[in-house]
C-alpha positions, 0 to 999 in steps of 0.5 A, spaced: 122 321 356 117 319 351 110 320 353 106 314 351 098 312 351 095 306 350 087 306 348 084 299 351 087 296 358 085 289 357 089 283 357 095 285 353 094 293 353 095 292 360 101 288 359 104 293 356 103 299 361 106 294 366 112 292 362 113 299 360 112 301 369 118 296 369 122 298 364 122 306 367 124 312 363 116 313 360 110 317 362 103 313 360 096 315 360 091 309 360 085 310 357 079 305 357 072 307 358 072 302 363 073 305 370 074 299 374 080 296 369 083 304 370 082 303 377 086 295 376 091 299 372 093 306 375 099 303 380 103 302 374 101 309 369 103 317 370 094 318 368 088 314 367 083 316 363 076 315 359 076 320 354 080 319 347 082 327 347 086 326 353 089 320 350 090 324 344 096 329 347 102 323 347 108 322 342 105 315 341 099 313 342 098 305 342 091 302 339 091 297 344 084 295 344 079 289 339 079 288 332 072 291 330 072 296 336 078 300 331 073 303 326 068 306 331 075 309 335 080 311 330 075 317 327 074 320 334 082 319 335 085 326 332 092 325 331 097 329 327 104 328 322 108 329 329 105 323 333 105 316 331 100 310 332 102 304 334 096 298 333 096 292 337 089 290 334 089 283 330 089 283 324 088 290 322 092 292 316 097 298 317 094 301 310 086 301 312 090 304 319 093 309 315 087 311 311 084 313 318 089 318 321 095 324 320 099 320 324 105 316 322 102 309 322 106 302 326 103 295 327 106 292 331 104 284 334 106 283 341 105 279 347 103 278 354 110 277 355 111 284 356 108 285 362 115 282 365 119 285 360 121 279 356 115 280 350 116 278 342 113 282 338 113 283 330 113 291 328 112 293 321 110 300 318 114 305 319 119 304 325 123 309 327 128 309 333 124 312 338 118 306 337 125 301 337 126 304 344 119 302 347 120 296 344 126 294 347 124 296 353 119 290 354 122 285 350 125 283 343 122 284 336 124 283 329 121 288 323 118 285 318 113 286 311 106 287 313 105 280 308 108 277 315 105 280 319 099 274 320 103 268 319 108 273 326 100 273 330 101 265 329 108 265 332 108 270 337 102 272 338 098 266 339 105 262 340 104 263 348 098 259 349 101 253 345 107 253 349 104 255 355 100 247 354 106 243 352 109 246 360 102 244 362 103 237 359 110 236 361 108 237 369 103 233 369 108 228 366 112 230 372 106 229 377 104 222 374 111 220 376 111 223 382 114 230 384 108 235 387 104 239 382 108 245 384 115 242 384 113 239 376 110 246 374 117 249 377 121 245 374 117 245 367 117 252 366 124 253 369 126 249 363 122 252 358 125 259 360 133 256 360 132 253 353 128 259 350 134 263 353 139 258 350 136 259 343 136 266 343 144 267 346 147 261 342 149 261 335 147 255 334 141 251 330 136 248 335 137 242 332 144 242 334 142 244 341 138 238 341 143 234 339 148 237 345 143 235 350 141 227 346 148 223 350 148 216 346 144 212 350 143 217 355 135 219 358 134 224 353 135 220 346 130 216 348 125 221 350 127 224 343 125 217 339 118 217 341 117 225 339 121 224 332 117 218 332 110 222 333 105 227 330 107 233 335 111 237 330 106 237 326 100 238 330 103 245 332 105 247 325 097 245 324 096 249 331 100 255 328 097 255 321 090 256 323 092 262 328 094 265 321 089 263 317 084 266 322 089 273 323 087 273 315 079 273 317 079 279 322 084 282 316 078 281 311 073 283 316 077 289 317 077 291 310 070 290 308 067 294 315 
């Protein structure tokens, strides 16, 4: 049984702590130096905390906490050859985190998604077998060279709260033609999640996928017209590009403090 830490119980850290709760099998200190945040998150952990030095006991350690707030943190995180610290800071490249610490150094991008074990998260650094397990126990990853890890911020990272806007757009599609909110945004969702399982179980390319589901002169086909016919892909590719782009400011940024 593994013990892990994570430093900074916010959104995705505690996400994370939740993801691993449901998952079992782990022991994990939460560290914040907000208690009410520590309070929020103790149904789900072994320990809460406010001092690092506690935090600093676990096999893993998981930076979990902004961009800027890693350089005040890391000097008073003593940790040894025999831990590994795992950061989900934006940004923050893994060998200005390795310059700072004993311990073997992985970045991993991660998202909300773990809290129900169903993450997508890129990792890079030096990813053992023991950081895969944690992994998989709240989600899927794919290991990539440090260079990806912007464009993987964009796609993973930041991508939920794009998908999270086009099931918005289709239930109120599905409100203005006359379903209740509720039953729009159930189904819409519901569509959302059986499409991404689709795409991940089947071995198909999605463009095939689409086509199984575009019958000649079907209802689909018609839908697909106009979403060929438009600037949508485009629009998200842009969407994308600039989450990126600003993945490389807070990596510069984080060079130069």
């Amino acid at each position: 049984m593994t013990h892990i830490s994570v430093i900074g119980c916010g959104n995705m850290g505690g996400a994370f702590i939740k993801g691993l709760h449901k998952a079992g099998g782990h022991t994990v200190t939460a560290c914040d130096i907000d208690t009410d945040v520590l309070e929020s998150i103790a149904p789900y952990c072994d320990e809460t905390t406010t001092e690092l030095s506690v935090a600093a006991e676990a096999e893993v350690v998981v930076l979990a906490v902004k961009p800027d707030l890693v350089g005040a943190i890391l000097p008073d995180l003593d940790l040894d050859s025999d831990q590994t610290l795992l950061s989900i800071a934006a940004g923050v490249p893994t060998d200005l985190l390795a310059s700072e610490t004993d311990a073997t150094v992985v970045r991993v991008m991660p998202n909300l998604a773990a809290e129900h074990g169903m993450m997508a998260a890129a990792v890079t650094g030096d990813v053992t077998d023991e950081i895969r397990a944690i992994l998989d126990a709240v989600g899927e990853f794919a290991e990539v060279d440090e260079a990806q890890m912007d464009i993987a911020t964009a796609v993973n990272g930041s991508g939920p709260a794009f998908v999270f806007y086009l099931i918005n757009a289709m239930a109120k599609a599905g409100v203005d033609g006359g379903l209740s909110p509720a039953e729009a945004r159930t189904l819409a969702a519901q569509t959302f999640k059986g499409a991404a399982e689709t795409v991940l179980q089947s071995e198909e390319s999605i463009e095939d996928l689409i086509d199984a589901v575009c019958s000649p002169n079907g209802t689909t086909i018609e839908g697909m017209e106009v979403l060929w016919d438009s600037n949508v892909e485009a629009e998200l590719g842009a969407a994308v590009t600039a989450a990126e782009e600003r993945s490389k400011e807070l990596a510069r940024d984080a060079d130069d403090a």
